[in-house]
N, C-alpha and C positions, 0 to 999 in steps of 0.2 A: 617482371621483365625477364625477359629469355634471350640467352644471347647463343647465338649458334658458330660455330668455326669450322669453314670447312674446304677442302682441298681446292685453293681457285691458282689456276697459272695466270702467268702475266706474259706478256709476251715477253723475249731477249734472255727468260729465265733460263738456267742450267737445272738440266736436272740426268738422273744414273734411270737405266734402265736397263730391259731382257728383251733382246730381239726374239720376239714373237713368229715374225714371217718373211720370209726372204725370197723376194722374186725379179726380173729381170726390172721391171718397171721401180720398185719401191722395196722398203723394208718397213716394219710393222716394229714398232718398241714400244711396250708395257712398261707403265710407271706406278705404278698403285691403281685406281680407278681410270684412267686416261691410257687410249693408245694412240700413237703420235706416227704420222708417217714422214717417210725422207725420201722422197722422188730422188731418184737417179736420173736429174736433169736440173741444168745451171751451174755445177759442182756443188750439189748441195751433199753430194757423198762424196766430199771433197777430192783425192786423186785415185779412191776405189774403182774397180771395174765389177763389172759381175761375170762371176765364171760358173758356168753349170759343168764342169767334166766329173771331175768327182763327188761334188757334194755340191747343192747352191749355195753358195757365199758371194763375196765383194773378197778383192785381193788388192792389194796395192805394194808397187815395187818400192816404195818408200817406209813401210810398216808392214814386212813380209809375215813379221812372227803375230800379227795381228790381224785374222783374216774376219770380217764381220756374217756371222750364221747364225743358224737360229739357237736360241740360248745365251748368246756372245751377253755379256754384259757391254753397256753402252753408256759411253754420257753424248748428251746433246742440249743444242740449246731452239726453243720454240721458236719459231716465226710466225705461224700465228694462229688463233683461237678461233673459231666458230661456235657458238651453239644454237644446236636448230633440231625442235619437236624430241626433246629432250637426252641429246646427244651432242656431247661435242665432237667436233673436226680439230684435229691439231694439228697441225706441220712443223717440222724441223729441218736442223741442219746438222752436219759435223766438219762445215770447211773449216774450222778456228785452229790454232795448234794444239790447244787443251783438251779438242773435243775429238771424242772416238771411241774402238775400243779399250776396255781398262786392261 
C-alpha cells in the first residue's frame, strides 16, 4: 500500500507568496507549484490602485511603504480552486487586515 501526499489548497487557506506578474487588470503570485491570481476588481486588491509611472506596481495610501511589484513577497488567502486538463486556476484575495505585502 502506497500513500502519496501532496500539495492540495483548499479554499479560505492563507498562504506567503512572490508576485510573479503585475498588470493593470491582475497580479500573478507563485506559491510552490500553484499560481494564483488577484483581479483588481471587487476590492479584491483591497484599497491598492495600479500605478504604471515608474515601475508597475499597486500603491496604496493606507500601506505607502508597501507597494505590491514583482518580487514583492505576498500573503494571501484563495477564493477558489479549479482544476481542468491538468491545470489548476486559483483566485485570491488580500482585502483581510492580515493579508498583503510582508
Amino acid at each position: 500500500l502506497h500513500r502519496h501526499h501532496c500539495f492540495q489548497n483548499i479554499k479560505d487557506e492563507i498562504l506567503d507568496g512572490v508576485v510573479q506578474n503585475v498588470g493593470k487588470d491582475a497580479i500573478t503570485v507563485n506559491s510552490g507549484p500553484i499560481n494564483c491570481i488577484i483581479q483588481n476588481k471587487g476590492n479584491r486588491l483591497d484599497d491598492y490602485i495600479y500605478d504604471s509611472t515608474l515601475d508597475e506596481q499597486y500603491v496604496s495610501k493606507r500601506h505607502v511603504d508597501k507597494p505590491i511589484r514583482r518580487d514583492s513577497a505576498l500573503r494571501y488567502k484563495i477564493l477558489g480552486i479549479n482544476f481542468e486538463q491538468n491545470n489548476f486556476d486559483v483566485t485570491g484575495t488580500i482585502e483581510d487586515e492580515y493579508l498583503g505585502p510582508k
